[in-house]
N, C-alpha and C positions, 0 to 999 in steps of 0.2 A: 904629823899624818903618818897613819900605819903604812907601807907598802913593805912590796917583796923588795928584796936588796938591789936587784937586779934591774927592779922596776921604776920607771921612768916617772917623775911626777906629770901631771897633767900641766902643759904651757911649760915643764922645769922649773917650777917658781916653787919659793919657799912658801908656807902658810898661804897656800893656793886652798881655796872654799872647794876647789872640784868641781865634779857637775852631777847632778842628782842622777840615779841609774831611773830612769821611770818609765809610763808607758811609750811606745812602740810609735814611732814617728818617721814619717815620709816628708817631701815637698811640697806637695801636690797630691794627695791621701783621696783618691775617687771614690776607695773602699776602705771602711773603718769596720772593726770588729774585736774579737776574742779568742782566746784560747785558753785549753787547760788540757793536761795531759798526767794520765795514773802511769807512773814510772813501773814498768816489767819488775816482780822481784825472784822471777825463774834464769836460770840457765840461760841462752850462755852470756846472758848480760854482767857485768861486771860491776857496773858503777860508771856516772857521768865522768867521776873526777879520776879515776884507774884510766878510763877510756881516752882520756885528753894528755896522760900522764902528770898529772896533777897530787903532789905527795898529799894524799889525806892525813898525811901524821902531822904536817906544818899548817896545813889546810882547812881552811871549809869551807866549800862549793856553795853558795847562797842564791846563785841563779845563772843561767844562757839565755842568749840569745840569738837569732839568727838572722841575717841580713842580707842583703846583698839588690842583685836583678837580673840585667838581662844578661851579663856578662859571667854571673858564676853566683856563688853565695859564700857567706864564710859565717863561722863559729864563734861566739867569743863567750869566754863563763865569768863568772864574778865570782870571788872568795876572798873571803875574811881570816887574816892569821888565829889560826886553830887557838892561842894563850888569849887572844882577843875573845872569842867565840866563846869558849870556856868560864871564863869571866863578867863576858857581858848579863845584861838584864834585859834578856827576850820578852821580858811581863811590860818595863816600858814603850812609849814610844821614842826612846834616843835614834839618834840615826845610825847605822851601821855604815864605818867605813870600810872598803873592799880597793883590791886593785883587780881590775879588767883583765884577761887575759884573751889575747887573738892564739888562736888555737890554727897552725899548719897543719899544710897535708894532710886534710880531714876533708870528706863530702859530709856535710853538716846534713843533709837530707838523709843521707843512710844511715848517719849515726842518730838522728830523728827516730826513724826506723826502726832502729837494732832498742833503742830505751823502751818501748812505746808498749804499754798492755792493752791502754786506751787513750783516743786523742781526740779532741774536737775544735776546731775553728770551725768558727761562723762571722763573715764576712760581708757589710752591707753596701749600699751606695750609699754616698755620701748626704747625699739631701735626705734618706731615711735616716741619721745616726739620732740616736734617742729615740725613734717611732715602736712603736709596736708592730710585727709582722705577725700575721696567725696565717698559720697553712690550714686550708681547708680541704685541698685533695694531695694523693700522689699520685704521680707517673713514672714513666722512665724513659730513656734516650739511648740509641734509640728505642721505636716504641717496642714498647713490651711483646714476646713474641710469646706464641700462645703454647702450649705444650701440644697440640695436634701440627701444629708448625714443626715442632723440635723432633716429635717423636713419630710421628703419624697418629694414625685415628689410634683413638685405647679402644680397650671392649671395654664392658664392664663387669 
């Protein structure tokens, strides 16, 4: 198994299977959904794996995640030794083995943030997961206020 030297096997067992990095899981999931985000490629972002302190020269960042609740949230990135990476065959479906990395002293929400050009979760209840939703109207909350509200009367 590839890891970082430093890095601890999963359970410490030798010829340990691992556990698949996959989708996003709760106990108790009320609300299931998605996300995708277009990583910033302006000023003054740096890079996920800079930002973490993550050597991009041994490295390669393959994905984060972010967890947590009501107590706090934290960080963790996934990456693959860069001689692995380099060599691997992206074109199959092999598996890519990675070590996890828990990322300190980081607010995972601001570094969310600071990446972000564009981001979208969309977040269901749970007895709708697979449904179809179609929006038919918008509003706003509260309600929308009117521009003779905001501004007074306009002339014309």
């Amino acid at each position: 198994m590839l890891v970082d030297r430093n890095a601890r096997y999963i359970e410490n067992g030798e010829g340990v299977d691992g556990e698949v990095w996959g989708e996003a899981s709760v106990t108790y999931p009320d609300w299931k959904g998605t996300a995708q985000l277009d990583e910033r490629l302006t000023v003054p972002w740096e890079g996920l794996a800079q930002t973490v302190g993550l050597d991009s020269d041994q490295w390669q960042l393959v994905g984060f995640s972010i967890g947590g609740g009501e107590h706090g949230y934290e960080l963790r990135v996934v990456a693959t030794p860069r001689d692995v990476w380099e060599e691997g065959k992206l074109d199959d479906d092999a598996e890519i083995e990675v070590t996890e990395f828990l990322v300190h002293d980081v607010d995972p929400l601001a570094i969310l943030q600071r990446m972000t050009h564009m981001f979208e979760l969309k977040m269901r209840i749970r007895v709708l997961d697979g449904r179809q939703i179609r929006v038919r109207a918008l509003s706003d909350l509260p309600s929308e206020k009117f521009v003779d509200e905001i501004f007074g009367p306009q002339e014309d």
